[in-house]
N, C-alpha and C positions, 0 to 999 in steps of 0.2 A: 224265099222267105227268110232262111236262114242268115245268107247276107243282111239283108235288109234291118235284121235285129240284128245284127254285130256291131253294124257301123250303127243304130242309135244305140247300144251300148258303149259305143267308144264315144260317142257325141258326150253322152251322159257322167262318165269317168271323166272327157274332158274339161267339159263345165265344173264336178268335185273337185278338181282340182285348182283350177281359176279358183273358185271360191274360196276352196282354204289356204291356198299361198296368201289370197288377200285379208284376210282376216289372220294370218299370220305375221304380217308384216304390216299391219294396224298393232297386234298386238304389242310388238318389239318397237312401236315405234311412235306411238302414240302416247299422251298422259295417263298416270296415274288414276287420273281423275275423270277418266270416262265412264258413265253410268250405263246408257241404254244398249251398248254395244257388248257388256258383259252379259245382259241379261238376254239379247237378245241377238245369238251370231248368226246374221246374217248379212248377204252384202245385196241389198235392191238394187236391180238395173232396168227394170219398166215402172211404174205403173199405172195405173188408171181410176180414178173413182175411190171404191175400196178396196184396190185389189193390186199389189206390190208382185213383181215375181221377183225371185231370187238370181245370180251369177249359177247356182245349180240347178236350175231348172225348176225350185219348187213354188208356187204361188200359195198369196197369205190374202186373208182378211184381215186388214188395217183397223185397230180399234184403237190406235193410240194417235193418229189423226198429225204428227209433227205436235203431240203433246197439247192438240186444239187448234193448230195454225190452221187446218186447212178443214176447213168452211163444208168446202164443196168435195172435198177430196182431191186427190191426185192429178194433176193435169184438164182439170174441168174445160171444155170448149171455150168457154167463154172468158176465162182467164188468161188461156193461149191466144187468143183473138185478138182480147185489149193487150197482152205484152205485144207481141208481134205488129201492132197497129204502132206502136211506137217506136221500134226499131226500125220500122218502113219509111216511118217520116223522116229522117234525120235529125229527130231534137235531140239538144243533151240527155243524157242520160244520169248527170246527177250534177248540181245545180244550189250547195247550199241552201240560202232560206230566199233565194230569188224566186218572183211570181211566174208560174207559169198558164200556161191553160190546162194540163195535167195535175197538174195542183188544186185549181181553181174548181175541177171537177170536182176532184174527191171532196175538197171541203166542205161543199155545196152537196152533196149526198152524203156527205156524212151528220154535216147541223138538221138536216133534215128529219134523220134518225134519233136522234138523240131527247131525250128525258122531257116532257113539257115543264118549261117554267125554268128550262137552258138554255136552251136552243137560240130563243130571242136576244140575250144577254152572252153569248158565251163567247169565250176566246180558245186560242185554238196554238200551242206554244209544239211542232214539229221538233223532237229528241235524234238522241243516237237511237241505232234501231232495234233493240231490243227492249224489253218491259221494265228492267231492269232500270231501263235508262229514265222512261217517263215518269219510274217512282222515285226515281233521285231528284229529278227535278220537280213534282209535285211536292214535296218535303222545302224543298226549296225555294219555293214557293210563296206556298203558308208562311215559312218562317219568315219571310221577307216582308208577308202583306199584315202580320199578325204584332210581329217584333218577338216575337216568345219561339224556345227553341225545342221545346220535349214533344214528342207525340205521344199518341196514343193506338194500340195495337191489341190482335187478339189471340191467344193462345192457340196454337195450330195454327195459325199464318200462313202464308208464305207469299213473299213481294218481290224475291229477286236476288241476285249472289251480288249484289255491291255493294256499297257499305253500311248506307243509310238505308236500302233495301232491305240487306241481309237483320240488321238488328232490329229492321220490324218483325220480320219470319219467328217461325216457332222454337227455330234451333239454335238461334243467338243470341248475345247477353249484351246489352248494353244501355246503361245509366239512364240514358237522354230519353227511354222508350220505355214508358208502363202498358202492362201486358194485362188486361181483360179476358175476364172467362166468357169463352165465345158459346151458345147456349147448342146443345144436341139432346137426343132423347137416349142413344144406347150407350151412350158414355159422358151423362153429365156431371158435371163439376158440382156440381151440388147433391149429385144420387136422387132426383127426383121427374128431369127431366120436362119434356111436356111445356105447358104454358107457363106452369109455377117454377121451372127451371130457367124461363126466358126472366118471366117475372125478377128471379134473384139475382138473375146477371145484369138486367137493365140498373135495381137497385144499387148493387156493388158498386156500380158504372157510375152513380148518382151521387154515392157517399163519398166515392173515390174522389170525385169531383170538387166535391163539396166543405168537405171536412179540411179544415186549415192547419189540422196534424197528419192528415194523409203521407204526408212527403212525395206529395205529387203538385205540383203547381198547374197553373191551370196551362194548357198546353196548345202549340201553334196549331195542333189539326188533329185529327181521328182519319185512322184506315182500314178500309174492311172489305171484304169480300163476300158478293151475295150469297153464293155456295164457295165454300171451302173448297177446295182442289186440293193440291197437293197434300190437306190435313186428313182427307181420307172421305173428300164426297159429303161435305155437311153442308144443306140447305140452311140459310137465313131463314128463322122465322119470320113473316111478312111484320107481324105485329110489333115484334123487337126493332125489325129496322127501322119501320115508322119510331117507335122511340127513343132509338140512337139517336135520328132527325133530329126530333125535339130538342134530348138533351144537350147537344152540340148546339144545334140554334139558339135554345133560351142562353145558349154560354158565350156566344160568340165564337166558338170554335171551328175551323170549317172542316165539312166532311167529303171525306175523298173515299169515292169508288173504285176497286182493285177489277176492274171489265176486262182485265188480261187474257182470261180464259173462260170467263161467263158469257161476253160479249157476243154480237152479231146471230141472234138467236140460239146458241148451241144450249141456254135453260130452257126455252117453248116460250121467251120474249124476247125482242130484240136483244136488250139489253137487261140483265141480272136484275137490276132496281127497278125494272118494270114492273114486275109481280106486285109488289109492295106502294106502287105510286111515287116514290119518295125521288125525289129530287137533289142529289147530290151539290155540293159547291165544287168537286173539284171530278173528274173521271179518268182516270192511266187508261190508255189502251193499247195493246199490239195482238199479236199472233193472228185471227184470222181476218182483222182487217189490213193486211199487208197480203192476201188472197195469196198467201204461201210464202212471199216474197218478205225481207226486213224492213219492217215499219214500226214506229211508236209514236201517239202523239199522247199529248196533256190537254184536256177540254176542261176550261173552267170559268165562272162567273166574270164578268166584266170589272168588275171594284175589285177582285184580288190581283189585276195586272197591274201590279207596282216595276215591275221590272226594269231596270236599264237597258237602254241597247247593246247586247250581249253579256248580259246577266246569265244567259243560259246557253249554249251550242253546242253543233256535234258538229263533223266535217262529214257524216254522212246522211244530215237530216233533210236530203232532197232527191232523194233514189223514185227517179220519172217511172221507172218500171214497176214499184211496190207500190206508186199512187195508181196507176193505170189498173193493177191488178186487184187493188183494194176496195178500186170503183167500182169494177166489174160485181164484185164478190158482193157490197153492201145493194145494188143492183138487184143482183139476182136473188138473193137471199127475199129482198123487202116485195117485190114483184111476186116470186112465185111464192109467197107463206110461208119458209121454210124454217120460221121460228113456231109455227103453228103444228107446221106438221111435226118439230121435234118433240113438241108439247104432247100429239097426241099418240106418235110412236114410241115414246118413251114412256107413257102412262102405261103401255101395254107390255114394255119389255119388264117393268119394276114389278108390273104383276105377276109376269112368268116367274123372274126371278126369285119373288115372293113366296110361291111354290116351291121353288129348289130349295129356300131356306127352311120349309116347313118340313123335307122329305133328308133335308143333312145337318144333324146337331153342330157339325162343324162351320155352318153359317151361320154366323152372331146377329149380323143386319144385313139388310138389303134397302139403299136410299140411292138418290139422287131426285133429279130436276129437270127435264127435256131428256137430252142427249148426253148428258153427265150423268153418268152410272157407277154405284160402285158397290162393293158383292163382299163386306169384313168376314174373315178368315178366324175362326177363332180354336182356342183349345177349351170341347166343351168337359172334359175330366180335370183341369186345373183349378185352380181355387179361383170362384171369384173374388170382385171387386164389391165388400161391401158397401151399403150404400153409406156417403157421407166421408166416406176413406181419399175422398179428393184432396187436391191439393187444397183448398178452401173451406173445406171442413172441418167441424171442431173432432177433439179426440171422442171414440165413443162411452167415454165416461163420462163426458160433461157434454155432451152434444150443442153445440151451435146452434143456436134461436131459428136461424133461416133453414135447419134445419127438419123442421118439424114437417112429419107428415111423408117424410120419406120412404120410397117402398121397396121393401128388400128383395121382391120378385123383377124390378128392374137391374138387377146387378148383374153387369157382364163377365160373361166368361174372358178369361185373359188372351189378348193378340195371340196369333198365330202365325207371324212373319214367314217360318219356313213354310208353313202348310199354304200360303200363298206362295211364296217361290216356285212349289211345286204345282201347285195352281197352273200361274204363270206359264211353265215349264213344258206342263202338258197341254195347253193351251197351243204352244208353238208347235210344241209335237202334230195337232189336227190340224195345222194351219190356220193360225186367231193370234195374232198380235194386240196384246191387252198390256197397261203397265200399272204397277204397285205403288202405293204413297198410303197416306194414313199417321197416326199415332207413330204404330210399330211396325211401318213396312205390312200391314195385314190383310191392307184394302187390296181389291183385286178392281181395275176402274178400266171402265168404257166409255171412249172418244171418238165414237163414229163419226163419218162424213154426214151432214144434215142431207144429205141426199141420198143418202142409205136407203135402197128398198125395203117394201114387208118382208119378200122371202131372203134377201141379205142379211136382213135382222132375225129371221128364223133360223136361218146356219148359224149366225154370230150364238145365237144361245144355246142350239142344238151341242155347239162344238167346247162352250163355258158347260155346260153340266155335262158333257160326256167326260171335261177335264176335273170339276170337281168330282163327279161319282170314283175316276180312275187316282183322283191324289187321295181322297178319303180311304180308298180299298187296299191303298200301297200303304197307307200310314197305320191302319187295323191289321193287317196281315203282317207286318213288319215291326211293328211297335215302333215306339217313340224314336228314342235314342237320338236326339237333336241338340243340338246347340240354339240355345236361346240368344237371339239379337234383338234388341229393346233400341238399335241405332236410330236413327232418323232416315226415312225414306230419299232414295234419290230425287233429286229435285229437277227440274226442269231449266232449260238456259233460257 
């Protein structure tokens, strides 16, 4: 016996050690500008489903999902099935914007899918393969089909690290792109929140429009996203987005949906704009419809393809293995319900959660939308945010007319970026892969596989509140004594 434990003690030292050379020499040798690898060291060499193990021996529960790419989770059967089926055939495997029958599939399961009152009419423009790429080229678009160059964007964004991308997101500045207050309940822009906060951001949205001193011209397109991600987990109110519709339609403006990370049921509807009815003119999609693999397309109305031939390309927008696994994935997903059931497992996690916020001062909110979760971090002994204190607000000595009516028992307590880090932190400690975004770094957000079981889902929480009670009781017992980061959350590629 005593053998027997030496040599898996030295198995186990040998694995320590693999592991940290490699992350050793990631460190020395990699960018600056690596995010998920800082927060989270470790080096995967299996996994399955939701469940990664580590180069050291330890296994995790994945709740960061490749940031939503992966659908089904990790290695799904049916993923490996459709790639493997096409490396056996010998087709190409990548193929510019040439027809194939791998191609022909996915298209054909994915118009299928998509929005009534698209589907019939829509066109279908294959990018470079990341999300990044289908919102450059949806921008590009519009402007082509419209003649007019500014858009239109929403505070907390986020669309992508490339150029035109980047200056619609919430953390960059740029002329060409006016910035809308996107409506929430625990941190609205107007301190009121609820329907009368959606109310004054559709309005603003109206005047903005409207008003011929705005210094906003009327603009080639509007971008939005049905839940916020990376802003920190805000749902679309359904009633807003129906009147974003409108007011972009009565303008002629077109509206493009941000499906990047909403899409293929991971809200409890296929697609983000499903909830709401609304029927978009333009859709960006990547991450899990590329079933793990790199894929982006742009789905949009038939009259906005003005395009030249090669107005738009990538050299890798024919990757045979990310349409094959893509297929699979919108397949499996639309067959077995798995926008339904994210619907109804996730109704049930935001409840639990719900509780944790009732039982820890240090949780501000608790939202999301299916399988998009997120848990805001906050400091409940700092000063709030009065209400009206927004950036849209008048000073409180003369209060703002749209002001009226505002309630001071909605004012949030101030972000908590570390007290999530630590979150986070102790998160990895149980084994729970979870990642941070928000305002202030404060959201703590869950990206499960839609094929998540009950009791998967009952660890995944068990092991979030064992991580909140253990960072709140470190933060009480230890006091403050933190450096305040107000930066902007790491973003996603």
């Amino acid at each position: 016996m005593a053998v027997t434990e030496s040599v898996a003690e030295g198995a186990r030292e040998e694995a320590r050690a693999v592991h940290e050379g490699i992350l050793r020499r990631q460190s020395a040798r990699e960018s600056a500008a690596r995010t998920y690898a800082r927060a989270l060291p470790i080096v995967p060499v299996r996994a399955r489903g939701l469940t990664i193990e580590g180069a050291d021996g330890r296994r995790y529960l994945d709740c960061l999902s490749g940031a939503g790419t992966l659908a089904l989770g990790h290695n799904h059967p049916v993923v490996l099935e459709a790639i493997r089926r096409v490396l056996d055939s010998g087709a190409p495997l990548s193929v510019l914007d040439l027809a194939t029958p791998v191609k022909d599939a996915f298209t054909t399961e994915l118009f299928r899918t998509l929005p009534p009152g698209l589907a019939d009419r829509a066109r279908v423009q294959f990018c470079g393969p990341a999300g990044t790429d289908a919102v450059e080229a949806a921008f590009k678009l519009v402007r082509a089909a419209t003649g007019r160059t500014g858009m239109l964007a929403f505070t907390g964004a986020y669309h992508g690290m490339t150029a035109a991308a980047l200056a619609a997101s919430g953390g960059a500045g740029d002329v060409r792109v006016a910035r809308l207050p996107y409506p929430q309940d625990y941190r609205c822009p107007f301190g009121v929140g609820g329907p009368r906060g959606a109310e004054l951001s559709a309005r603003y949205t109206e005047s903005l429009l409207d008003d011929p001193k705005s210094g906003v011209p009327l603009p080639a397109g509007m971008i939005v996203e049905p839940v916020q991600g990376e802003g920190g987990v805000i749902p679309a109110p359904d009633d807003w987005l129906r009147r974003m519709r409108r007011i972009t339609a009565d303008r002629s403006v077109p509206l493009i949906a941000d499906e990047i990370q909403t899409g293929v049921g991971r809200t409890g509807a296929f697609w983000g704009v499903d909830h709401s009815g609304v029927t978009p003119d333009v859709m960006v999609l990547s991450k899990a419809i590329g079933g793990s693999l790199p894929l982006a397309v742009v789905v949009y109305r038939d009259d906005l393809d003005v395009w030249r031939p090669g107005a738009h390309a990538g050299t890798f927008r024919g990757n045979q293995l990310a349409m094959a696994a893509g297929t699979a994935t919108l397949v499996y997903v639309r067959e077995n319900g798995l926008a339904e059931r994210a619907a109804a497992l996730g109704s049930r996690m935001l409840t639990r959660l719900r509780a944790l916020r009732d039982a820890f001062p240090c949780v501000g909110d608790v939202r999301g939308r299916g399988l998009m979760i997120g848990l805001e971090l906050v400091d409940p002994e700092g000063e709030r945010t009065g209400p009206g204190e927004g950036p849209l607000a008048g000073e409180p000595d003369e209060p703002d007319a749209l002001m009226t009516g505002a309630d001071p028992d909605r004012s949030p307590c101030p972000a908590d970026p570390e007290l999530a880090a630590a979150v986070q932190r102790e998160c990895l400690h149980r084994g729970l892969i979870v990642e941070l975004g928000g305002r202030h770094a404060g959201v703590v957000r869950l990206l499960p596989p839609l094929t998540i079981s009950d009791e998967q889902a009952a660890a995944v929480l068990d092991r979030l509140s064992d991580a909140v009670a253990a960072a709140a009781r470190h933060r009480r017992d230890h006091g403050r004594g933190r450096r305040r980061d107000d930066g902007p959350a790491p973003r996603t590629g």
